[in-house]
KEPARO-768188 format. One record per residue (C-alpha): y, x, z; residue in one letter. Coordinates in Angstrom, 2 decimals. Layout:
# KEPARO-768188
yy|xx|zz|keza
Y|X|Z|A;
...
***
This chain:
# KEPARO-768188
yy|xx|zz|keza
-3.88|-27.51|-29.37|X;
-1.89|-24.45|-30.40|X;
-1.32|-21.71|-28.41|X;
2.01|-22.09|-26.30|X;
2.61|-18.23|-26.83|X;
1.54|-18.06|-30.41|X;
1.16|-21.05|-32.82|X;
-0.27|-20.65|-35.59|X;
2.11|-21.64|-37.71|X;
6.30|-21.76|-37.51|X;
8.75|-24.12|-38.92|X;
11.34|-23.49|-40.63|X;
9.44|-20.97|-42.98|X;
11.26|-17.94|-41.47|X;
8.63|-16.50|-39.71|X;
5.13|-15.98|-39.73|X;
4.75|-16.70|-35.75|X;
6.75|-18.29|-33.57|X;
6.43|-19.42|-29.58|X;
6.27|-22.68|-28.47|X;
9.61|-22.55|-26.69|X;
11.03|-21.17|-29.89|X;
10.11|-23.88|-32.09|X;
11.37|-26.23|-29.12|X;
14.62|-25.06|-29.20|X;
15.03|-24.58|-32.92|X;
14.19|-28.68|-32.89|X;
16.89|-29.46|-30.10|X;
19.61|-26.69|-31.57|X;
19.24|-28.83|-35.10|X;
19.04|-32.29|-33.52|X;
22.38|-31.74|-31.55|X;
24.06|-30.29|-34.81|X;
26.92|-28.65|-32.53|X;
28.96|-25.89|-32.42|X;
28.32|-24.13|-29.24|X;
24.77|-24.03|-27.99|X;
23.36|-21.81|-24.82|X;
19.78|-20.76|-24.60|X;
18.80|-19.10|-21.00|X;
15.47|-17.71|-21.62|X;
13.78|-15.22|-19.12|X;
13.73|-11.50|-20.10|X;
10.85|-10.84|-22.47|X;
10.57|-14.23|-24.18|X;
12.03|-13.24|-27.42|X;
15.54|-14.41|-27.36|X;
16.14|-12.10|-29.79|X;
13.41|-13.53|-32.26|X;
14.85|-16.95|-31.56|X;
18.10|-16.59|-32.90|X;
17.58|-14.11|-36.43|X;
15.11|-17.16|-36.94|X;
17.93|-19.67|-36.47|X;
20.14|-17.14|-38.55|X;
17.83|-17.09|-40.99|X;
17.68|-20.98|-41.54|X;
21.81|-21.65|-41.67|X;
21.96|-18.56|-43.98|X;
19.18|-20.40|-46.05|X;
21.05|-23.85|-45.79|X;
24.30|-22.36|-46.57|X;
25.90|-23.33|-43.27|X;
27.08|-19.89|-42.58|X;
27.12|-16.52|-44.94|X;
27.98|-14.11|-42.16|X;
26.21|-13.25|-39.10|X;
27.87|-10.89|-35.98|X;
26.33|-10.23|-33.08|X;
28.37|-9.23|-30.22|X;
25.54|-7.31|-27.46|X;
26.63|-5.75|-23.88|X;
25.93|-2.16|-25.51|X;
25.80|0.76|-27.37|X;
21.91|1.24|-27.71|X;
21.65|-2.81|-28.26|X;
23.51|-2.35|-31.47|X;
21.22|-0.52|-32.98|X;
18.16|-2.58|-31.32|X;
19.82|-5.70|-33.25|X;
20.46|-4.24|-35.94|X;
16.53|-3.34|-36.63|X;
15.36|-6.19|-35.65|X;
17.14|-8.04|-37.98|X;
16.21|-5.66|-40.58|X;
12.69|-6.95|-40.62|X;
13.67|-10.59|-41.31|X;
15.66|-9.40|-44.16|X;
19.37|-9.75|-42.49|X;
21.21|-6.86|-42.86|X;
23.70|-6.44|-40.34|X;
25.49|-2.69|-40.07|X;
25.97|-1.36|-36.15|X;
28.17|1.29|-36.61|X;
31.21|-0.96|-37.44|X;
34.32|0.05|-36.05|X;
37.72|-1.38|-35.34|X;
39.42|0.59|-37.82|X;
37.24|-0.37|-40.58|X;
39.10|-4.29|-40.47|X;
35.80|-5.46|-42.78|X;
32.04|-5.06|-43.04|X;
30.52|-3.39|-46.49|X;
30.05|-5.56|-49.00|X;
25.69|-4.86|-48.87|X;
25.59|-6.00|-45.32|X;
25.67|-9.85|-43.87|X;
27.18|-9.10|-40.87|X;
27.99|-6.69|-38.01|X;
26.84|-5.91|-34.60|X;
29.80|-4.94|-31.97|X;
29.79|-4.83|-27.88|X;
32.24|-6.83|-25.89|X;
34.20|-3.68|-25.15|X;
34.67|-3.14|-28.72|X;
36.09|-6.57|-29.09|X;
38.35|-6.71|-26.06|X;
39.63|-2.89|-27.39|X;
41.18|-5.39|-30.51|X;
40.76|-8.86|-30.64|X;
42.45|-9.46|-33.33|X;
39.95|-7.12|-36.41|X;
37.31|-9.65|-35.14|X;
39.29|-12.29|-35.30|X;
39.94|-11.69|-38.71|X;
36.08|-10.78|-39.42|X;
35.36|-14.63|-37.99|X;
38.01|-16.14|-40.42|X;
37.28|-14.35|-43.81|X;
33.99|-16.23|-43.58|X;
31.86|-18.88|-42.16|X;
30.33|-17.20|-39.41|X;
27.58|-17.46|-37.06|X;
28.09|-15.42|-34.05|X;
25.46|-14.34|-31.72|X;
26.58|-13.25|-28.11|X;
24.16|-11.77|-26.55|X;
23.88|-11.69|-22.63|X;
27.01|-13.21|-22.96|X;
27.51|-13.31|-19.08|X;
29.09|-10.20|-19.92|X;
31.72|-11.91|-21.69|X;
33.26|-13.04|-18.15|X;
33.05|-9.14|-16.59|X;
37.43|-8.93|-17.45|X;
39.39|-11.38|-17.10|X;
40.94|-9.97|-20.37|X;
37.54|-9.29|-22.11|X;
37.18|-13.06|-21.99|X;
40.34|-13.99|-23.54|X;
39.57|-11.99|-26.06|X;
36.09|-13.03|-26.80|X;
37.83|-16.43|-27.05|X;
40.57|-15.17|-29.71|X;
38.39|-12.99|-31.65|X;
35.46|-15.94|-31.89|X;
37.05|-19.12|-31.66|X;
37.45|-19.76|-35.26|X;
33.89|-19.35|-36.19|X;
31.38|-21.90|-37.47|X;
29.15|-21.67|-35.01|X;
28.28|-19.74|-31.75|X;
24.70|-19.20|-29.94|X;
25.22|-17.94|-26.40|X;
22.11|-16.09|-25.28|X;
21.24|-14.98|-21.83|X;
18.32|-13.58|-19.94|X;
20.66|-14.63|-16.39|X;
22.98|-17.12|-17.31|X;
24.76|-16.83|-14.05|X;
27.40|-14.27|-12.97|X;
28.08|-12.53|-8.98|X;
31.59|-13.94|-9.61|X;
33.61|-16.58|-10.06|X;
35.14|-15.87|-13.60|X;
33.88|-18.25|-16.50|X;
31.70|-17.65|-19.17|X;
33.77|-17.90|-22.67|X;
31.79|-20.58|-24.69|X;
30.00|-21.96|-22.20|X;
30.41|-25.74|-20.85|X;
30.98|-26.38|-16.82|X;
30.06|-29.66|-15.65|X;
30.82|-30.89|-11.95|X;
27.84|-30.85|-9.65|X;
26.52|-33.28|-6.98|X;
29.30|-31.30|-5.02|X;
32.09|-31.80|-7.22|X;
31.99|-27.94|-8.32|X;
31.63|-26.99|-11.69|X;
28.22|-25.24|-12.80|X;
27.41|-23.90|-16.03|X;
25.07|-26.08|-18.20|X;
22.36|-24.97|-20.67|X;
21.70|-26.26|-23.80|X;
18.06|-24.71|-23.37|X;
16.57|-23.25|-20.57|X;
13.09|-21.06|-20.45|X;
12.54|-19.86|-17.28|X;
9.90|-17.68|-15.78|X;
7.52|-19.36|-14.11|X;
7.51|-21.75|-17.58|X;
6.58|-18.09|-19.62|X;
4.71|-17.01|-17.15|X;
2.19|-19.92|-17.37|X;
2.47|-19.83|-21.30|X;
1.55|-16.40|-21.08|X;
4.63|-14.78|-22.57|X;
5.64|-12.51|-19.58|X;
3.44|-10.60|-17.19|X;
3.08|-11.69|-13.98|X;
4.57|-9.01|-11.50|X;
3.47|-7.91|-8.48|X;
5.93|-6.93|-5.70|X;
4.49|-3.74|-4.12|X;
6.47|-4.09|-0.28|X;
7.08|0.00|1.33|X;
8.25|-0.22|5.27|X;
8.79|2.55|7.23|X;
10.67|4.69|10.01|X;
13.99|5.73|9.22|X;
16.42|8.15|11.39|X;
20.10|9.28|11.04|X;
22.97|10.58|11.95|X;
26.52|8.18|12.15|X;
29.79|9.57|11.75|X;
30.12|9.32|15.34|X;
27.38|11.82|16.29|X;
24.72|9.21|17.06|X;
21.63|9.06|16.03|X;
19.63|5.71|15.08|X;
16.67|4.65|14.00|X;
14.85|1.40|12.71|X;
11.85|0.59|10.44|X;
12.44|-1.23|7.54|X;
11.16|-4.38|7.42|X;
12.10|-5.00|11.03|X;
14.54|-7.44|12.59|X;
17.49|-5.45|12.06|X;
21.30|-5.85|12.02|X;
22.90|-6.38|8.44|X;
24.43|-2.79|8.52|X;
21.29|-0.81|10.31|X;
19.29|-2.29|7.60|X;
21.96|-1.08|4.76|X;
21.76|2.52|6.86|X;
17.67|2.00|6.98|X;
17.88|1.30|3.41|X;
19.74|3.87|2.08|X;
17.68|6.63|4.51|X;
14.57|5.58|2.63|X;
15.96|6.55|-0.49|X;
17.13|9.96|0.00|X;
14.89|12.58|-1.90|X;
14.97|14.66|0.91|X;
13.08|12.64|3.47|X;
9.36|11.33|3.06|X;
9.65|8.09|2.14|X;
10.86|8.39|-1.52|X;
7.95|10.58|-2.20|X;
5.27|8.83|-0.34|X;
6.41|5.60|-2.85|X;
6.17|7.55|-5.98|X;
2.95|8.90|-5.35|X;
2.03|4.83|-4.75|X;
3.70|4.26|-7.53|X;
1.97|7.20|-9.87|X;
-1.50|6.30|-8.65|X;
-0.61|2.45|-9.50|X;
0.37|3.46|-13.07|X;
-2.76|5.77|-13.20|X;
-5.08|2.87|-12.53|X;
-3.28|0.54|-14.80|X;
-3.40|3.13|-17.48|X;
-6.81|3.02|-17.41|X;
-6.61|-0.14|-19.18|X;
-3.64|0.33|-20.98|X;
-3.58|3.62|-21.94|X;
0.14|4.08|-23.24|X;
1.99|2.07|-20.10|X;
4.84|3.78|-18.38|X;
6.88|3.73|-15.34|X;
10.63|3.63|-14.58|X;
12.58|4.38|-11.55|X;
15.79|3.14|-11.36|X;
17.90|4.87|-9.37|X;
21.66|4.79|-7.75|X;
23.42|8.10|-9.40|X;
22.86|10.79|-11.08|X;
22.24|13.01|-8.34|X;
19.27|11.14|-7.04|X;
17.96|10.69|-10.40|X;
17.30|14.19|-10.98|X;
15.76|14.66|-7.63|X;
13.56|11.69|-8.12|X;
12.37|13.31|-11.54|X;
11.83|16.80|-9.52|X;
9.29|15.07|-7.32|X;
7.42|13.32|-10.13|X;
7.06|16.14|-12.04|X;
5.52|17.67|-9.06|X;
3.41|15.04|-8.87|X;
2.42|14.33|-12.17|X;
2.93|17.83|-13.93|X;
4.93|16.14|-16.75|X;
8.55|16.07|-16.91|X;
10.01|12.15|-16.70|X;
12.44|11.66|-19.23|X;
15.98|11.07|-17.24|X;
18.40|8.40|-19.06|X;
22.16|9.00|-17.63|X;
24.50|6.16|-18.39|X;
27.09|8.64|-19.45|X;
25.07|10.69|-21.66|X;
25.25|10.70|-25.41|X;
21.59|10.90|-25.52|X;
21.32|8.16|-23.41|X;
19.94|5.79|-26.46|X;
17.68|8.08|-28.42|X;
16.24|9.35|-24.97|X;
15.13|5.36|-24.64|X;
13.83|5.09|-27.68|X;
11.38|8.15|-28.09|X;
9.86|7.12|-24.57|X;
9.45|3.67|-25.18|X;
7.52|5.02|-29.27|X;
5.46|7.82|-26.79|X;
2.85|7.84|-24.35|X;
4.64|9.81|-21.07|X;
4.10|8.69|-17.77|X;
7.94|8.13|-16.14|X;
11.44|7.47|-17.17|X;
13.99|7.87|-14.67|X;
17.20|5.90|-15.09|X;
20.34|5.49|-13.66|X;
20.80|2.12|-11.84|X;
18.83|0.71|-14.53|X;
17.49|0.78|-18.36|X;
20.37|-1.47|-19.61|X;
19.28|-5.73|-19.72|X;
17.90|-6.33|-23.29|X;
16.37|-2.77|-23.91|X;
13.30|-3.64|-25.26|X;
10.58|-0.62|-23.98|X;
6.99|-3.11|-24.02|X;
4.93|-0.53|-22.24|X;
6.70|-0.07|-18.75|X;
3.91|-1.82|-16.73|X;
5.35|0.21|-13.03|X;
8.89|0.20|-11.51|X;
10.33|1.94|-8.56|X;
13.63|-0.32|-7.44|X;
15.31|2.73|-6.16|X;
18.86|1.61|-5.67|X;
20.22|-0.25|-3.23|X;
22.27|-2.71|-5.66|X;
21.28|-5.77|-4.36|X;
23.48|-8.72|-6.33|X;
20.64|-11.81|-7.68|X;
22.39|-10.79|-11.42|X;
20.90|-7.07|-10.85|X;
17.48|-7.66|-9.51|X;
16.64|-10.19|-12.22|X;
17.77|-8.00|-15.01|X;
15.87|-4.95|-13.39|X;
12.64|-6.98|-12.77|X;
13.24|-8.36|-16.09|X;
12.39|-4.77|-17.83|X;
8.97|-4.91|-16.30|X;
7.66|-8.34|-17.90|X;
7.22|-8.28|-21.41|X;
4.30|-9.18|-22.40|X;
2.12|-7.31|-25.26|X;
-1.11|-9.15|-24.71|X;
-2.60|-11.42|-22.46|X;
-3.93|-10.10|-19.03|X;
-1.02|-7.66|-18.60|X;
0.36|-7.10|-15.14|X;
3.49|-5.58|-13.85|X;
3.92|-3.57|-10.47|X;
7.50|-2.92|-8.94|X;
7.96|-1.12|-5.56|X;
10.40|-2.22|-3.24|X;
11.43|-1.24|-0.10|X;
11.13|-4.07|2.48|X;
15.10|-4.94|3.05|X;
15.42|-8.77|4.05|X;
17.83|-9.37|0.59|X;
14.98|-7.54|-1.74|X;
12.27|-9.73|-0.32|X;
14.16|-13.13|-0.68|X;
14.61|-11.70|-4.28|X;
11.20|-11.14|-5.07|X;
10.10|-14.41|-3.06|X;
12.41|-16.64|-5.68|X;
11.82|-14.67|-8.95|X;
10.67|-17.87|-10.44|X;
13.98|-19.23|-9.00|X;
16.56|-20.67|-11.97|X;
20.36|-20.21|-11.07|X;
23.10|-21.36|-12.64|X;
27.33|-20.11|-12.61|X;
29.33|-21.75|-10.33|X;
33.05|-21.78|-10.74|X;
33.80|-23.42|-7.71|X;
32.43|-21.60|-4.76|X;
34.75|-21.42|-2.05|X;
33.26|-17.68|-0.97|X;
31.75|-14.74|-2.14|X;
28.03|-13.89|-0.60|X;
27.79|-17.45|0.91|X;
23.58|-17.05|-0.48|X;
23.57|-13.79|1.57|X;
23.10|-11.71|-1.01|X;
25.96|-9.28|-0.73|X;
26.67|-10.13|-4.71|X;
30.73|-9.14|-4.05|X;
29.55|-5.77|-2.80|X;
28.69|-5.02|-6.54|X;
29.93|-7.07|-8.47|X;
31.09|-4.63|-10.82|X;
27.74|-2.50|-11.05|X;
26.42|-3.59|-14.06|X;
29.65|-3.58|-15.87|X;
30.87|-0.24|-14.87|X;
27.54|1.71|-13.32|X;
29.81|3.70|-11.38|X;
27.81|6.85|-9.66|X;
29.09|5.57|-6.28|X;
27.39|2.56|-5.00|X;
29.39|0.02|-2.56|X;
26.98|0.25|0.29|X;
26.87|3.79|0.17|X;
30.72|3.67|0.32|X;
30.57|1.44|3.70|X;
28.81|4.41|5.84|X;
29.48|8.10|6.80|X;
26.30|9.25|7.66|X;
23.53|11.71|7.49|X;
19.88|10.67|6.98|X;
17.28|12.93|9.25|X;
13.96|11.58|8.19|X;
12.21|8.56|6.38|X;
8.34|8.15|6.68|X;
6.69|5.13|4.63|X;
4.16|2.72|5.38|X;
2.63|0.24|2.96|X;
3.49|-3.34|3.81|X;
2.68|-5.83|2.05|X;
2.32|-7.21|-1.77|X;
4.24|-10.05|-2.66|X;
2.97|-12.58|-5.84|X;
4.56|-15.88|-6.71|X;
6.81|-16.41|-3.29|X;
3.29|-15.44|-1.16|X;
2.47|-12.18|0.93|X;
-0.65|-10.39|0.89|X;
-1.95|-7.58|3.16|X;
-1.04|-6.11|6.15|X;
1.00|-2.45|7.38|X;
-1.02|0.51|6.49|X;
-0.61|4.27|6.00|X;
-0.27|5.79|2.94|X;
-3.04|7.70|1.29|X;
-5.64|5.29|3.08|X;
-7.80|2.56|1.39|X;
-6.16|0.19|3.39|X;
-3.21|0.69|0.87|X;
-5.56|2.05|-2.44|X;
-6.49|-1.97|-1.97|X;
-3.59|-2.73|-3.50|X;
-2.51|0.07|-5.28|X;
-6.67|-0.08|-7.16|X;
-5.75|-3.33|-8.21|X;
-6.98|-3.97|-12.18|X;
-4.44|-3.19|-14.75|X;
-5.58|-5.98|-16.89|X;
-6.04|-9.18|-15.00|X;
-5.19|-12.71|-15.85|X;
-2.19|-14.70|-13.96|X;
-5.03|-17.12|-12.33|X;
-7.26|-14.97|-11.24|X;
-4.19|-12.43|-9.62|X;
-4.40|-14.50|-6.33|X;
-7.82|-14.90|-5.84|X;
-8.14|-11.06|-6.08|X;
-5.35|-10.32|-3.51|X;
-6.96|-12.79|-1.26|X;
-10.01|-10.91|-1.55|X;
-8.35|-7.35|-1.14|X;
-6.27|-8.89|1.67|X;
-10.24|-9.50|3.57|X;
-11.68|-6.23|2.66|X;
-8.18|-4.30|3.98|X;
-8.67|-5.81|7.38|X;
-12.41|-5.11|7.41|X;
-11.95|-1.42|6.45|X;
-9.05|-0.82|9.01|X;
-11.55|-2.65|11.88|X;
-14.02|-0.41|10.54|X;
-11.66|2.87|11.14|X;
-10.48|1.82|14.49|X;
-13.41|1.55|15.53|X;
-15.13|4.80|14.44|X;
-12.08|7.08|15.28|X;
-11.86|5.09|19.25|X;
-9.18|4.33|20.99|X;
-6.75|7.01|20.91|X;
-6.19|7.43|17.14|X;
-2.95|8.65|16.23|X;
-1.06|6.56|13.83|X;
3.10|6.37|12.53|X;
2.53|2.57|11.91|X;
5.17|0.94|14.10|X;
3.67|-1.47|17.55|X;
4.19|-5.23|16.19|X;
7.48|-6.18|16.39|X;
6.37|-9.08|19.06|X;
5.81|-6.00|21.60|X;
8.48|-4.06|20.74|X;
10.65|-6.95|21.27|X;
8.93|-7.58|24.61|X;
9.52|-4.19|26.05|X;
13.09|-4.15|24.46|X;
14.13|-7.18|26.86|X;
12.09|-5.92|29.44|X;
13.94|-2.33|30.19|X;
17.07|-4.03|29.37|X;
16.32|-6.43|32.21|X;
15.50|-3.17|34.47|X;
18.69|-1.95|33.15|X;
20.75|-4.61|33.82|X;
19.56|-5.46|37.09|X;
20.14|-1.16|38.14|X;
23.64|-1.58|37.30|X;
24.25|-5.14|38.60|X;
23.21|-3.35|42.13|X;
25.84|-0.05|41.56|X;
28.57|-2.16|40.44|X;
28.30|-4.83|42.95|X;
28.54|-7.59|39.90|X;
25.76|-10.34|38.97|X;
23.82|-10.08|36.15|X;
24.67|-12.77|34.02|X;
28.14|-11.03|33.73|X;
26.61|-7.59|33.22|X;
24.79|-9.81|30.30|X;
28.23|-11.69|29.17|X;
30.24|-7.77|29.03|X;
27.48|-6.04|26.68|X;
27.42|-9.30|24.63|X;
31.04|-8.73|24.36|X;
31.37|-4.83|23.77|X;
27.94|-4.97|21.48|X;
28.02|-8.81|19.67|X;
24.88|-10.88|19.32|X;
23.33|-13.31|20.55|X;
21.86|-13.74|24.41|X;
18.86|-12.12|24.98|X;
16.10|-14.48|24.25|X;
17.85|-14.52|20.65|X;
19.06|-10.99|19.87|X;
17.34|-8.64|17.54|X;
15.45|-5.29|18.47|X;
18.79|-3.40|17.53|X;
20.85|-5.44|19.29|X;
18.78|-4.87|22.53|X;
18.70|-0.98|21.82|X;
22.39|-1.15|21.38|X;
22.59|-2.84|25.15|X;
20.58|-0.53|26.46|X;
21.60|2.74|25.35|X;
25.33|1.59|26.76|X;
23.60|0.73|29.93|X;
22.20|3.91|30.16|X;
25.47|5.75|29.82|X;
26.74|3.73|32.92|X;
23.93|4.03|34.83|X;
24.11|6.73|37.42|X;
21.07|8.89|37.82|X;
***
């Protein structure tokens, strides 16, 4: 049997190694002999490799004699462009729309989307002088316009053939994918369908991506409304949609405790990993540019290197990529996130710093992280511990598809109309931060919990303590079978060492770790009963409709069902109507 992450040998006689999933597909893309063909392959499992090798072969056959490749941006132009170098395809990135036709020396050209929807009609022409194979890569960005996709369609429509690639074949939206067939569901709604599909749990078993760990940070947040009023929850909590949104974006201001408590987790995760991997690297991705430059003031601290800071709007933006991912620094810090495609192999840590939160952005962010180098390899990201993250991380393995037919936006609960337009646009300003006027007091951070393959490991713990070094000490090179048997393990010895502190520091040790939530929900509904049954007496009224009013002025459910914040909201009215 032959390796399903490297064969020994490849068809074709285009390359000297291909993957199993490769070959696969080049069998079923030849087979079907069509024009159109999608492949949705997982970040990191060589899409890229897949199609120069197909390239290669109807260049060889004579079934094309021009190759473009149209990629989401700038940087990826040049990425292409060298990778197809090394095959012996010579496509030229710096093609413009004013030059109407590609130098005689090269096959092809490499353009972005933008660059075709700025005039249609040079590519058009490029596609007719020749038969053409075009490559669109991540072409879920050909849907991000309504006028970018009509002109993919002009521009492309006349070629030979076209191979669709995408890492997330499915879109926050409901605008359609140029090239790509819909077919009606067991609904009646029309869902995108893939030619080829490798997802991640399929690599991850082959051993083509790293398995990734999802390092869960809790805390207690506090703030400031517009209104003068302060709150305060702990992430991770049963909380209201918007005091979680407030929660979550208090965690991530530099200025509080919480965003440096998780870098230091973060640093001392890469540290240990390094220790096996000498040259991996970290990357925070953060909301705007502001933040960025904080976050790279307190790892420098920290680490006594500067991070190298990647700002979507820089010049520098590409060549700053490219000498960290050829170096051996610790941290990059990026804005929103390293761009989908970006291929830098030794970022082993991640810091999800931003509080995008669309299916389409995690999977593209997480999808950075898990390219594997060598067997053994795993990948630590750091999350905060919001309700939408965890379901995230829980269904990583998860494959999606693009509906055109849902009848509303965010109907999975994932806020994906909130930012829709992140990715396309990375805007500085961020939709949730939009929704709230406030000012964040404090954060303080607590380890949670890790979360592997949809299961949680380990329990709340302070940082700094072994408690959480038992997950942070984890080994940096560690096969995917073994990874739950060791977090089972850690998940024991955490419980024995905090037994073993408890006990030696007695029963009034001071801790910030939050009561379980079954108390504080218990002595919630317990002063709100007191409460209630104070102001029943004053006001002469019984207290199922004292109950019925502060369901009406606060929302929520009846007691039994309603959620620590929506107690705390009943009570603190209460207490402004109770007379002393």
């Amino acid at each position: 049997m032959l390796s399903p992450s490297f064969p020994q040998r490849a068809p074709w006689g285009t390359a000297d190694k291909l993957r199993a999933w490769q070959r696969e597909a080049l069998d079923i893309y030849f087979q079907r002999d069509q024009r159109d063909f999608l492949v949705a392959a997982t970040p990191g499992a060589g899409k890229t490799t897949f199609a120069l090798t197909l390239a290669v072969e109807l260049l060889r056959m004579g079934e094309v004699n021009r190759i473009i490749v149209v990629a989401p941006t700038e940087h990826l132009k040049t990425q292409w462009a060298d990778a197809a170098a090394k095959v012996h395809i010579r496509l030229d990135p710096r093609f413009r729309n004013s030059h109407w036709a590609p130098s005689r020396q090269y096959h092809g050209v490499v353009v972005t989307y933008a660059q075709v929807a700025a005039k249609s009609s040079v590519h058009r022409h490029l596609t007719e002088d020749a038969k053409t194979l075009v490559i669109l890569d991540e072409v879920h960005h050909g849907g991000d316009a309504l006028s970018w996709g009509d002109s993919i369609r002009d521009a492309y429509g006349p070629a030979k053939r076209r191979l669709s690639l995408s890492g997330t074949p499915f879109r926050s939206d409901t605008a359609p994918i140029p090239f790509v067939t819909y077919a009606p569901d067991e609904t009646g709604g029309r869902v995108s369908s893939t030619d080829y599909a490798y997802g991640y749990g399929r690599a991850l078993a082959d051993g083509v991506v790293r398995p990734v760990l999802f390092h869960m940070y809790s805390g207690k947040m506090r703030w400031r409304t517009s209104a003068g009023d302060e709150l305060e929850a702990h992430l991770g909590q049963d909380n209201t949609k918007d005091v979680n949104s407030q929660a979550w974006r208090t965690a991530l201001d530099p200025e509080g405790e919480w965003m440096p408590a998780v870098l230091s987790a973060a640093d001392r995760r890469l540290t240990e990993i390094r220790h096996h991997v000498p040259d991996a690297g970290g990357l925070v991705i953060a909301t705007d540019q502001t933040v960025a430059r904080a976050y790279a003031k307190i790892l420098h601290s920290l680490t006594g290197q500067r991070p190298t800071v990647v700002l979507s709007d820089e010049a520098a933006a590409s060549e700053r990529i490219e000498k960290f991912s050829a170096d051996n620094s610790r941290w990059m810090v990026a804005v929103r996130m390293v761009s989908e495609g970006v291929d830098v192999p030794r970022l082993a840590v991640g810091v999800y710093a931003t509080s995008s939160s669309t299916p389409l952005f995690f999977a593209q962010a997480i999808g950075r992280f898990v390219r594997a180098r060598r067997r053994g390899e795993a990948a630590s990201v750091f999350l905060p511990n919001v309700p939408v993250l965890m379901g995230l991380a829980n269904e990583l393995e998860k494959q999606r598809d693009h509906a055109l037919d849902r009848q509303t936006k965010d109907e999975d609960g994932f806020d994906d109309s909130l930012l829709e337009s992140a990715n396309r646009e990375e805007e500085t300003s961020d939709a949730l931060t939009q929704e709230f006027t406030y000012q964040a007091i404090s954060s303080l951070a607590h380890f949670d919990r890790v979360v592997f393959e949809g299961q949680e490991f380990g329990q709340l713990a302070e940082p700094g303590t072994p408690e959480e070094e038992e997950f942070i000490g984890i080994p940096g090179l560690l096969e995917p079978e073994h990874v739950h048997e060791l977090l089972m393990q850690r998940q024991t010895r955490q419980s024995k060492l905090r037994e073993t502190r408890e006990a030696e520091a007695g029963p009034e040790t001071v801790t910030t770790l939050p009561a379980p939530l079954h108390r504080t929900m218990r002595e919630q509904r317990q002063l709100l009963n007191s409460l209630v049954g104070l102001y029943a007496r004053q006001a002469g009224e019984p207290h199922g409709a004292v109950h019925a009013e502060l369901r009406r002025i606060c929302g929520g459910p009846a007691v039994a069902q309603a959620t620590v914040t929506q107690l705390q909201a009943r009570i603190e009215v209460l207490r402004k109507r109770v007379r002393k």
